[in-house]
N, C-alpha and C positions, 0 to 999 in steps of 0.2 A: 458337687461343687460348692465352695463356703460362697460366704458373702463376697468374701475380700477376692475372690476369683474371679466372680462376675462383673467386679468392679474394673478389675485388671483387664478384662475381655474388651468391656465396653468402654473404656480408655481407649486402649490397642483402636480399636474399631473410629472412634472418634476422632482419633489421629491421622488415621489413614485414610478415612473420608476428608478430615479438613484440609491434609495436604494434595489432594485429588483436585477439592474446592479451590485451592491456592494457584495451582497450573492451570484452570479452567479458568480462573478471571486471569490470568498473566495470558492464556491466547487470546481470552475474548480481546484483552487491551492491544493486542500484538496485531490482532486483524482489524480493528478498530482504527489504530492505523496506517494500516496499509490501504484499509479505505478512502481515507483518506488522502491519503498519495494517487490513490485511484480518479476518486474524483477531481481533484486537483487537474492532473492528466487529461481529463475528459472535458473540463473545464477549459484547458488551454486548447485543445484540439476542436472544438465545437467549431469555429470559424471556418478551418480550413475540411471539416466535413458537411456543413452547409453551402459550404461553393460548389462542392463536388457535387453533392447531391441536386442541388439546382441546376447542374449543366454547366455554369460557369468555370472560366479558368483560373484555376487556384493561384493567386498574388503572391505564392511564396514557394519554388520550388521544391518540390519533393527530393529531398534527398536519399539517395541510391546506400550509402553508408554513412554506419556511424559517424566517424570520422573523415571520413573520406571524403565529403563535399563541403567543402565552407566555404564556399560563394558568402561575398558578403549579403546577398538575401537569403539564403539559405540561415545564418547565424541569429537575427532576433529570432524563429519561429525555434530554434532548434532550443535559442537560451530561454523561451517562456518552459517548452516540455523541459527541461534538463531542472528549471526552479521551480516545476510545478511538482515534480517526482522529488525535489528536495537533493539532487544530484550537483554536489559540486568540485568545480576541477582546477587543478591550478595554474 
């Protein structure tokens, strides 16, 4: 093999590692965040899993569906998760 082959190789090779390296940081940012959204989520939820967990009765009822329950108490708890997940509707 010349010079100019191994060069070509290791090119080749350099390329396809870098574009490897390109999709590995576009999911690390992709899951990044989604963690985001995660904690967010869990963030908005903490209250109403600290009632539970205390024994207390939860100040906002649980709703059964998506859509299906929009009590007006049901609707702040439902629009904190729906803006914490970054979810909007029109």
């Amino acid at each position: 093999m010349s010079h100019q082959e191994h060069v070509e190789t290791y090119r080749a090779a350099l390329e396809a590692a870098t574009g490897e390296l390109d999709n590995l940081f576009e999911e690390a940012r992709r899951l990044r965040n989604r963690m985001e959204q995660i904690d967010s989520a869990i963030t908005a939820l903490k209250p109403l899993l600290a009632s539970t967990m205390e024994g207390q009765p939860v100040s906002q009822p649980m709703s059964t569906g998506y859509a299906q329950d929009m009590s007006t108490d049901a609707v702040p708890m439902k629009q904190q998760i729906d803006a914490a997940l970054g979810l909007v509707f029109a």
